[in-house]
N, C-alpha and C positions, 0 to 999 in steps of 0.2 A: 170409610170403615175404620181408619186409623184413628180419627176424631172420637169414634163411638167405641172404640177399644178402650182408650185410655177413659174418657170419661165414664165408661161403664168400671171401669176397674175403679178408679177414687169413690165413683159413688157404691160402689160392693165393700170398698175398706171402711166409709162414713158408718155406711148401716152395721154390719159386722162388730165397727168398736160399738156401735150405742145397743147393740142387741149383746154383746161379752156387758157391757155396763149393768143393761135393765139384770141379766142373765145373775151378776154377783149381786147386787142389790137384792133379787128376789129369793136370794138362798139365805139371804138372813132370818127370814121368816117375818120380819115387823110389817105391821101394816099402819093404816096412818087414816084418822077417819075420813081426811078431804083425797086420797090418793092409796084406796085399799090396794089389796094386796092382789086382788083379781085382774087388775086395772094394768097391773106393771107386767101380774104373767102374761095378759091378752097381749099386750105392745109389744112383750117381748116373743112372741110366738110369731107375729103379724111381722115386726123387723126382721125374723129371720128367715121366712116366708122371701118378701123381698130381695133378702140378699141373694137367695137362689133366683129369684128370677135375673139380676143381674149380672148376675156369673153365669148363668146362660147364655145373656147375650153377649157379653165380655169375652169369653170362648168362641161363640159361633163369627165375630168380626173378626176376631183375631185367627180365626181358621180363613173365612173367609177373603180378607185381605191379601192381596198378594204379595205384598211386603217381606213380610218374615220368613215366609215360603211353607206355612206352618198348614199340617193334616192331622183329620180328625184323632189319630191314632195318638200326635204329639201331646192332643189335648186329655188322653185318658190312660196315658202310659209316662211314666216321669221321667224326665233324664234321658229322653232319646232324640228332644228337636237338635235341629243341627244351629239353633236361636237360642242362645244363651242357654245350654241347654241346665246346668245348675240351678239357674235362678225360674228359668220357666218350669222346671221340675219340680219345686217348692210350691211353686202356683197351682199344679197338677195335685201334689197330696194334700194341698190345704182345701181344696177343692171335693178330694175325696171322703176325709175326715169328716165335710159337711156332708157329704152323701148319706155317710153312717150315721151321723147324726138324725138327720131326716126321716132317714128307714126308719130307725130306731122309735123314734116320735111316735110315726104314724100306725106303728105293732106295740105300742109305750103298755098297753091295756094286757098285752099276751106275754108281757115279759117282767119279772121279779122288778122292783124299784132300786133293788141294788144294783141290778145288772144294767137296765134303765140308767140310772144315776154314773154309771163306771165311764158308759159310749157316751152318756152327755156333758162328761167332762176333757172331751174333745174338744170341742166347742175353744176349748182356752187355750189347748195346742194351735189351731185352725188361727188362731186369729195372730200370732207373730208368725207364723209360717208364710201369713197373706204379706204383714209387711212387709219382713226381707222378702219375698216377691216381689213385692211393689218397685221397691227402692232399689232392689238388683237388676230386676229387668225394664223399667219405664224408663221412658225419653224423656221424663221430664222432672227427672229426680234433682236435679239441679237447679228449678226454678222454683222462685221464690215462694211462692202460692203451695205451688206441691210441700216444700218443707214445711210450709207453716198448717196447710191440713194433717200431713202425718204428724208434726208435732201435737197436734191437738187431738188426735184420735191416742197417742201413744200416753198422752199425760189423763186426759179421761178415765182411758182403761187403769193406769194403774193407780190415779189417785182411787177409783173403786175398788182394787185389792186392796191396797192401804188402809184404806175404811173400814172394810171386811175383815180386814186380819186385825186389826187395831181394837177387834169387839169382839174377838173369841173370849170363852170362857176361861178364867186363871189359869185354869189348867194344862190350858193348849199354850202357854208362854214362851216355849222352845219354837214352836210354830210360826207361832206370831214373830217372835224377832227375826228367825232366819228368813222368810217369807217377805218380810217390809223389808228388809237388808237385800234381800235377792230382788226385789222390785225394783228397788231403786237404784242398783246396782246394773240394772238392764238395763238401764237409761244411759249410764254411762259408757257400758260397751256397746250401745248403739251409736252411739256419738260419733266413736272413738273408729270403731267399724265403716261410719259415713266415711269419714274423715280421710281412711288409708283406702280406702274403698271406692263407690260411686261419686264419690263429688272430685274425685282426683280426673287428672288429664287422661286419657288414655283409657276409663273403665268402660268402654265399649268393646275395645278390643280383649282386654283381660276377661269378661265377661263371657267371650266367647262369639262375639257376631264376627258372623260369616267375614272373609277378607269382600266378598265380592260384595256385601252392601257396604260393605266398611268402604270400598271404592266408589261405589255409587254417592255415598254422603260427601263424599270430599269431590264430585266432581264438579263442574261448572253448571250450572241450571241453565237447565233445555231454553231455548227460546220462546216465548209466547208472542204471538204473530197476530192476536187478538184481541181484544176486549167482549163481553158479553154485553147483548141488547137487553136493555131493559134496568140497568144498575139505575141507582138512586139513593147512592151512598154519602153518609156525611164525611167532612175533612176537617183536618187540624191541622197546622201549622204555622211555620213562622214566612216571616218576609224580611229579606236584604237588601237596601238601597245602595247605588253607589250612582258618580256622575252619566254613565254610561246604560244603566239599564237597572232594574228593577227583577230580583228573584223571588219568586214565591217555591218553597217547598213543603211540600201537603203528601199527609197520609190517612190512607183510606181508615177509616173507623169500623167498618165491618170487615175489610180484610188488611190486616197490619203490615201484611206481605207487600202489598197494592201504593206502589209512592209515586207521584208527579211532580214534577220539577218544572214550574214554568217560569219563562226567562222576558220579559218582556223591554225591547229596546227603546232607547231617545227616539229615534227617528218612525217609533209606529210597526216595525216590525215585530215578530216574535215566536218565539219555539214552545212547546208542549213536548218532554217526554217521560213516557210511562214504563216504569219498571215492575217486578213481583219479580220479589225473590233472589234480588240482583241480576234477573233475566231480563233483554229488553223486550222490552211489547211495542213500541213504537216512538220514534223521535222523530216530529214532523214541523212543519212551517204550522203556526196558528195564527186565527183572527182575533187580536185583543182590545175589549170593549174596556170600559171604567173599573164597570167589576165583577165582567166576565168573558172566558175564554172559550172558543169552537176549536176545531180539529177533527179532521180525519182522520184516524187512524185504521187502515186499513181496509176495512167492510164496516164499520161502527163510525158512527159521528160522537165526539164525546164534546159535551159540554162544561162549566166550572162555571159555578157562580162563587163569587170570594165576597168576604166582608170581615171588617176587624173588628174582634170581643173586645176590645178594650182593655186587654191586662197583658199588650205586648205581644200576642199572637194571634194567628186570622185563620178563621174558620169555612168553611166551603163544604159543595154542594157537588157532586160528580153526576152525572145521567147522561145515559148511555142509549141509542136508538139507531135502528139498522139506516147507514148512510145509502141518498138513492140515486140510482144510476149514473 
């Protein structure tokens, strides 16, 4: 559920920028005859369509989960989870803003197009409100991947103001320059905000998470005393030679957590052990063939088939089958 938190949340910020995108493109009014103007409002109606479905489920894992310790109430009242509750609170009105949005839409026919047009420029609030969301309360604001899709959602949307404003009419000149100035100016105290903010040591706690997961993340990981039947995972890693015996260190390709260390001696002997997570899972005597390894580990026989790519690192094969009696 925590898997499908976060990724339901990146992909609610993807859709969000490119529907604020189609959203400013199509209030220019130009149309274009490979790429009419129908074409961008349907996309953009249909992207934001989606984004609601995504922040449905983004909310019902993140209630669901037990992690955060978070109830339905936290998800539709702001500023009351005992889980960051600032930054999850932004998450809650950005959330609601598209509510209004939405309503609004679907009575768009029973209500003036001023009035229409006023809730639909929510829409532009809704969408940095998700980001500092994002980047205030995600686990994974820090990693590399997460900064480079928020930088691309962040520079999209506002190279599309910048466009937008940059085409106003003469008139609007005051507009237009405060407007590109204030754009581009948000970039800089987003930065600047990462910077003393989320990417610092310590912003979980600042943040507001609980002391008690705060002590659960710093504890020791549980022990696993298992492996599961049926894995048939690839590995990567390198190899060590010294007079005395021969290291292979391998990591699971489908779980990064998932690493074996195997040791294989001069004399024919040799160890297998499995970690996740810097928990042990088992450190046992193994069988070692040319180029490949057995072991019991526990109720699971785990096998290793190894072989070198040729570019100085050795690749393998993990399969897993219930060991018998």
């Amino acid at each position: 559920m925590w898997y499908a938190t976060r990724a339901s949340g990146y992909t609610a910020l993807v859709l969000l920028s490119a529907s604020v995108v189609l959203g400013v493109l199509t209030s220019s009014r130009e149309s274009r005859r490979d790429w009419p103007r129908f074409v961008v409002q349907t996309l953009h109606r249909n992207l934001s369509l989606l984004v609601g479905v995504f922040l449905v489920i983004h909310i019902l894992t993140s209630v669901i989960d037990p992690f955060a310790k978070l109830n339905f109430l936290d998800a539709f009242v702001p500023f009351i989870a005992t889980y960051r509750p600032l930054w999850l609170g932004l998450g809650v009105v950005g959330f609601e803003l598209l509510i209004a949005i939405t309503a609004t839409s679907l009575v768009r026919h029973r209500l003036g197009w001023r009035t229409w047009r006023a809730v639909h420029l929510f829409a532009y609030a809704s969408w940095p409100v998700a980001v500092v969301h994002g980047l205030g309360t995600g686990s994974d604001t820090k990693s590399l991947w997460a900064l480079l899709l928020v930088a691309v959602c962040v520079a999209a949307v506002v190279a599309a103001l910048v466009w937008r404003l940059a085409h106003l009419e003469p008139r609007f000149a005051a507009v237009r320059f405060l407007g590109i100035a204030g754009s581009v100016a948000s970039i800089g105290l987003l930065v600047v905000w990462m910077a003393a903010g989320p990417l610092q040591h310590g912003w979980a706690k600042a943040a507001g998470t609980p002391a008690n997961l705060l002590a659960g993340a710093g504890a020791t990981p549980a022990r696993v005393t298992e492996l599961s039947a049926g894995m048939n995972d690839p590995l990567i890693g390198r190899l060590v030679r010294s007079t005395a015996s021969v290291t292979a260190t391998l990591t699971d390709s489908h779980d990064s957590a998932l690493r074996l260390v195997i040791v294989a001696n001069a004399d024919g002997s040799g160890t297998l052990t499995i970690t996740r997570s810097g928990g042990s899972v088992c450190q046992v005597a193994a069988t070692i063939g040319n180029t490949s390894v057995s072991a019991r580990c526990g109720a699971i026989l785990a096998m290793v088939q190894i072989f070198d790519q040729g570019d100085g690192s050795i690749g393998g094969t993990l399969t897993t089958q219930k060991a018998s009696a």
